[in-house]
MIGUPA-721824 format. One record per residue (C-alpha): x, y, z. Coordinates in steps of 0.05 Angstrom, whole numbers, padded with zeros to 5 digits, always signed. Each point is the difference from the previous one (the first is absolute). Layout:
# MIGUPA-721824
XYZ;...
# end
This chain:
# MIGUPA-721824
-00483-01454-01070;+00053-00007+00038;-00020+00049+00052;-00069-00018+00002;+00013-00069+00029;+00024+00021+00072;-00074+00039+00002;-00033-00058-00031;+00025-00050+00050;-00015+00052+00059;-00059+00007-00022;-00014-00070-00006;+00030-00013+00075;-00046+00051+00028;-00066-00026-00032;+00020-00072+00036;+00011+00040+00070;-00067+00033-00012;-00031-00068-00023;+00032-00036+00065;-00032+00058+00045;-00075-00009-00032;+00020-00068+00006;+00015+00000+00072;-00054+00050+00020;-00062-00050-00035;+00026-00052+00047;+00006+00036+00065;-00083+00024-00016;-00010-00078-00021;-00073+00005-00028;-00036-00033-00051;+00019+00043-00053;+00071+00025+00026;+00019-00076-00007;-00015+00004-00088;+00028+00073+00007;+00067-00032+00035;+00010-00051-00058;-00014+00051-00051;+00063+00042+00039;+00038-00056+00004;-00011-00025-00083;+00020+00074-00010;+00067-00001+00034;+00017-00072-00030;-00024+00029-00064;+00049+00059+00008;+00063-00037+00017;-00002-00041-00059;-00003+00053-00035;+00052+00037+00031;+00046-00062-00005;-00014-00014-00068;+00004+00074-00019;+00072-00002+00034;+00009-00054-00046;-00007+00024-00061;+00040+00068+00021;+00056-00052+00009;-00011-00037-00057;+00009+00067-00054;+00039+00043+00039;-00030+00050+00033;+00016-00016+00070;+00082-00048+00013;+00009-00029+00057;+00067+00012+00038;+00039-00024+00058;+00001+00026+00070;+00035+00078-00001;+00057-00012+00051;+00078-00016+00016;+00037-00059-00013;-00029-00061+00024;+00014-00031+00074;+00054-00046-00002;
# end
C-alpha cells in the first residue's frame, strides 16, 4: 500500500487541476448552463480535496505514509 499512495495522491492532484480547468473554462463561456456546469466543477474539486486530505489522514494515522523533517545539513546558526 505503501507504494500506491504517492499514485493515489497524484492522481487525486491531477483530477483537482482538471476540475479547476473545466472550472475556469464554464466561466470564461458564462452562459446559462455553463454557470450550474461551473458549480458542479467546482463541488467536484472541493469534493476531491477532502478526500485527498482525509485520505492523507488516515495513511498517517496506520502507517503507511511518516512524515519526516526537511533532508539537509545542520541547521543555520
Amino acid at each position: 500500500m505503501q507504494s500506491l499512495m504517492p499514485l493515489l495522491a497524484l492522481g487525486a492532484l491531477l483530477a483537482i487541476v482538471i476540475s479547476l480547468g473545466s472550472g475556469l473554462f464554464h466561466l470564461s463561456r458564462g452562459g446559462k448552463d455553463d454557470s450550474r456546469k461551473l458549480a458542479r466543477d467546482l463541488t467536484i474539486r472541493i469534493s476531491i480535496s477532502i478526500a485527498l486530505f482525509l485520505l492523507l489522514l488516515l495513511a498517517w494515522a496506520v502507517g503507511w505514509i511518516s512524515p519526516h523533517g526537511l533532508q539537509g545539513g545542520s541547521p543555520i546558526h
